[in-house]
C-alpha positions in Angstrom: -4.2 17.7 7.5 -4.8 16.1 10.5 -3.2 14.6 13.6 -4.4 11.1 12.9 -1.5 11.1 10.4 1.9 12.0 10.5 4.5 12.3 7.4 7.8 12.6 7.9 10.8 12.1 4.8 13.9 10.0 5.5 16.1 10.6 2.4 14.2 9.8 -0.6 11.4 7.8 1.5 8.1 9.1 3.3 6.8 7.6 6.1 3.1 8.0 6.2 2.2 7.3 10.7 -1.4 6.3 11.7 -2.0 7.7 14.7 -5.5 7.5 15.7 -5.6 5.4 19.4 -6.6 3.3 20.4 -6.7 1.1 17.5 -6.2 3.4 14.3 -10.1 3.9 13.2 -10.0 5.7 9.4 -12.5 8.7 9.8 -13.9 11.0 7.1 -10.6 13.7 8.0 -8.3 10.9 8.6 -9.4 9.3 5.0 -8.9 12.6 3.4 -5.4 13.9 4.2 -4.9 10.1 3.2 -5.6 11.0 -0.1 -3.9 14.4 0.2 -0.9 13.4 1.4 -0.4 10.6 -1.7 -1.0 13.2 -3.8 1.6 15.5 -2.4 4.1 12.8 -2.5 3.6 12.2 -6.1 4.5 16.0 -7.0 7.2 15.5 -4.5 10.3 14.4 -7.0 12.9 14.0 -4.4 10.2 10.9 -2.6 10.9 7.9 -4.3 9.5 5.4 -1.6 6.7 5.3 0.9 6.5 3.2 4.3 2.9 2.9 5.8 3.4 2.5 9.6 1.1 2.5 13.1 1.7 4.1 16.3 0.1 1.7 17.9 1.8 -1.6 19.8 -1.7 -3.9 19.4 -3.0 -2.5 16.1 -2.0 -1.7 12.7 -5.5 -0.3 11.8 -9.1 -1.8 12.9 -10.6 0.0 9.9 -13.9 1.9 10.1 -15.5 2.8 13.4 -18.4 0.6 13.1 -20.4 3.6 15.1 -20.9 5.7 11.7 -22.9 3.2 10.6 -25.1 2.1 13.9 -28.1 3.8 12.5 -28.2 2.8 9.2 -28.1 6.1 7.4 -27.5 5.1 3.6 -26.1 8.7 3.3 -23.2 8.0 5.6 -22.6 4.7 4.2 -22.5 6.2 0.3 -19.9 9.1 1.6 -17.8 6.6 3.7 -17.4 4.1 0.8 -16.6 7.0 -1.7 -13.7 8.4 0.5 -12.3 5.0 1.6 -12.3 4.1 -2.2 -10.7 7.5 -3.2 -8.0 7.5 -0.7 -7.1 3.4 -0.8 -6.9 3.8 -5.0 -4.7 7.0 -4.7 -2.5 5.0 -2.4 -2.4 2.3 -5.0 -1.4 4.5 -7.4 1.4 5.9 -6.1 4.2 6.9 -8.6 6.4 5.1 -6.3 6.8 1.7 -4.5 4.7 1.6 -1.1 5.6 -1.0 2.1 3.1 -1.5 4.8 4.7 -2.3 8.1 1.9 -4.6 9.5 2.8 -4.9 13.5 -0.5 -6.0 14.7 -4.3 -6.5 13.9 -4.8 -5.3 11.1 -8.9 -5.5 10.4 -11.1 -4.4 7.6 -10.6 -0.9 6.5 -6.8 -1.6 8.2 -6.3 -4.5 6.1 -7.9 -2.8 2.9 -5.3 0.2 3.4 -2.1 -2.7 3.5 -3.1 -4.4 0.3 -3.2 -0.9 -1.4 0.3 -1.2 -1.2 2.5 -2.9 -3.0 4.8 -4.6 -0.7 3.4 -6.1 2.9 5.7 -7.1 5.5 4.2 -8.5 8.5 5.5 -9.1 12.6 5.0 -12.8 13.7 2.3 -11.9 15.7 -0.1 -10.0 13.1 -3.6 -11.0 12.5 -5.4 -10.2 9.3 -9.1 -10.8 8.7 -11.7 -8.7 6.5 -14.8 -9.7 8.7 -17.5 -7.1 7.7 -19.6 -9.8 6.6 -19.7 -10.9 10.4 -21.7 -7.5 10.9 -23.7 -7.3 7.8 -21.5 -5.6 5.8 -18.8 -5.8 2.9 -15.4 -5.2 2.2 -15.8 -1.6 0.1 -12.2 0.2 -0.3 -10.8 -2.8 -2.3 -10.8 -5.7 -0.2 -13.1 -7.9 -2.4 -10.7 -7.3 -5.5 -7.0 -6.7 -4.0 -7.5 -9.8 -2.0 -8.6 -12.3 -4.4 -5.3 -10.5 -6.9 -3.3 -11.5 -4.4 -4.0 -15.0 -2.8 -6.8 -16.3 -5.2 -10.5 -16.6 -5.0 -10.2 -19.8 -2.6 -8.7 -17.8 0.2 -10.2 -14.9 -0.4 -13.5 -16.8 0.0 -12.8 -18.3 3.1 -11.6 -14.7 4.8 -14.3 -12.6 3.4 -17.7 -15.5 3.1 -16.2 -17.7 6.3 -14.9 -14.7 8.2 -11.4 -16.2 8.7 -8.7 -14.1 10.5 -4.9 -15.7 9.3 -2.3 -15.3 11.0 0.7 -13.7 9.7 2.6 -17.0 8.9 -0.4 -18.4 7.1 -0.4 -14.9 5.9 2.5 -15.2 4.0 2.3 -19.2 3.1 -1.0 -17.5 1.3 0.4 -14.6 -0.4 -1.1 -12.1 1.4 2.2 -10.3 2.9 5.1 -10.9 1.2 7.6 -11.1 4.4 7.1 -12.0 8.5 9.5 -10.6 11.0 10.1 -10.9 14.7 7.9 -8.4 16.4 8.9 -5.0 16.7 11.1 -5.4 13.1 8.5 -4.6 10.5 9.2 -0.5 10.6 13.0 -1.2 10.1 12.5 -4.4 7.4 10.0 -2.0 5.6 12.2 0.8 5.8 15.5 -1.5 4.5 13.0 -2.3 1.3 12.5 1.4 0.8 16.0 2.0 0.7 16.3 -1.2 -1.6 14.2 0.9 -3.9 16.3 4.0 -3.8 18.4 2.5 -5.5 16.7 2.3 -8.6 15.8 4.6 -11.0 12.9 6.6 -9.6 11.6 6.7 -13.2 12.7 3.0 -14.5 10.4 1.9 -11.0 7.3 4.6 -11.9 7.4 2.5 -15.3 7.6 -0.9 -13.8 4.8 -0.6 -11.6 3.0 0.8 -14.4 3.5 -2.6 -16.4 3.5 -4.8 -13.6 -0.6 -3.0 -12.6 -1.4 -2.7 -16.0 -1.4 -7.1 -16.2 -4.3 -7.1 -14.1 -6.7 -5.9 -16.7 -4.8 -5.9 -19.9 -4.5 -8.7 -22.4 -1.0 -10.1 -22.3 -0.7 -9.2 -25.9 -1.2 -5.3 -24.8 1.6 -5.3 -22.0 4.0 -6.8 -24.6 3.6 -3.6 -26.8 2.9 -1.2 -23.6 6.3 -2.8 -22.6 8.5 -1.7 -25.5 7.0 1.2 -26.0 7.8 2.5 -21.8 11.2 1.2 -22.5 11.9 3.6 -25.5 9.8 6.4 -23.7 12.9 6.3 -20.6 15.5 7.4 -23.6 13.2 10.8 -22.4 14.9 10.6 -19.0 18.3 11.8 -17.5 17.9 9.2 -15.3 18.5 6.5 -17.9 21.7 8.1 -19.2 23.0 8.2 -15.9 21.8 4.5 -15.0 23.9 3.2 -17.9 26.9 5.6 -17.6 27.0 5.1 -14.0 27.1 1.2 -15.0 30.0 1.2 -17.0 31.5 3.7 -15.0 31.4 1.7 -12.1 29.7 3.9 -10.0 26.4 4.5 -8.2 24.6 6.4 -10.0 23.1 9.8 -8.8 19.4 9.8 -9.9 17.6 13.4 -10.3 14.3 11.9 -11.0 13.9 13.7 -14.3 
């Protein structure tokens, strides 16, 4: 692991800290325990949730450190691009439901890491941008695909080809976060949607998000069937007597996960 990031629980949610100064750079270390500590969490049956958060009041993450790749070396670049991709995609898949707390710029590699999640909220003063065309380079850990998912090739266009930075209210008019908040709220908003999340069945959500990813590639026809067939695979569960019993009942009902 490494100091760069810090993981701490709060009930059934992790709370994944960058905290790399100035400005959050991913390195190769950084990237890694990235990918470790996803992976962790998914074995992790009591961790339903996951908030991605900075240290930082100025940045959320700037991304790569653009000094790896002053001098050209094509061995650098292939090794960079393989663990950004490998740690952004494990983030992505996450058995649970991630929330990145956007607070400030969030550039590049920083934005790349925020639309690996599944939920964005953003403060009022955040800036987004994925401007590696500006220095003869490309969006590599997702940014050319999760972006145009989210707001559509139009806007993902002008960003990427036209260099565009949005702001986060234009951020959210677009699609790109799904929430703005006052500065200095997007930690607690983030967590509140974590929570939210708790109180769902940790194995009814695994399946949503399943079904929900899955219509990005699929033929509609496909996540009809894929549907019914998760739905009768929960009668598996504990969790889905519970969720019903607990219903009529009328109480909360006391998930195990299982």
């Amino acid at each position: 692991m490494t100091d760069a990031l810090i993981v701490e629980k709060q009930g059934h949610t992790a709370v994944i800290t960058m905290n790399n100064p100035p400005a959050n750079t991913w390195t190769a270390e950084s990237l890694k325990a990235l990918s470790d500590t996803v992976k962790a969490l998914n074995d992790d049956r009591d961790v339903y949730a996951l908030v991605l958060r900075s240290t930082s009041d100025k940045f959320f993450s700037a991304g790569a450190d653009l000094k790896l790749f002053a001098e050209g070396d094509k061995a650098i670049a292939r090794d960079m691009a393989r663990l950004f991709g490998e740690a952004f995609e494990t983030l992505a898949q996450f058995r649970g439901v991630s929330i990145a707390a956007i607070n400030g710029f969030a550039m590049g590699g920083g934005l790349e890491v925020a639309l690996a999640c599944d939920l964005r909220v953003a403060e009022e003063q955040a800036q987004m941008a994925l401007p590696e065309a500006k220095v003869g380079l490309l969006p590599c850990a997702g940014g050319t695909q999760n972006l145009t998912r989210l707001v559509g090739e139009g806007w993902a266009k002008r960003m990427i080809l036209c260099g565009e930075r949005v702001a986060a209210p234009k951020a959210h008019e677009i699609g790109l976060v799904e929430e703005v908040v006052a500065k200095g709220q997007a930690y607690e908003r983030a967590l509140e949607l974590a929570k939210m999340v708790e109180q769902q069945s940790p194995i009814a959500v695994t399946a949503c998000k399943q079904l929900i990813q899955n219509s990005r590639t699929a033929h509609l026809n496909q996540g009809y069937i894929l549907e019914r067939e998760l739905f009768v695979d929960l009668f598996d569960s504990e969790d889905q007597r519970e969720g019903v019993n607990a219903f009529l009942q009328k109480r909360a009902p006391e998930w195990k996960n299982q």
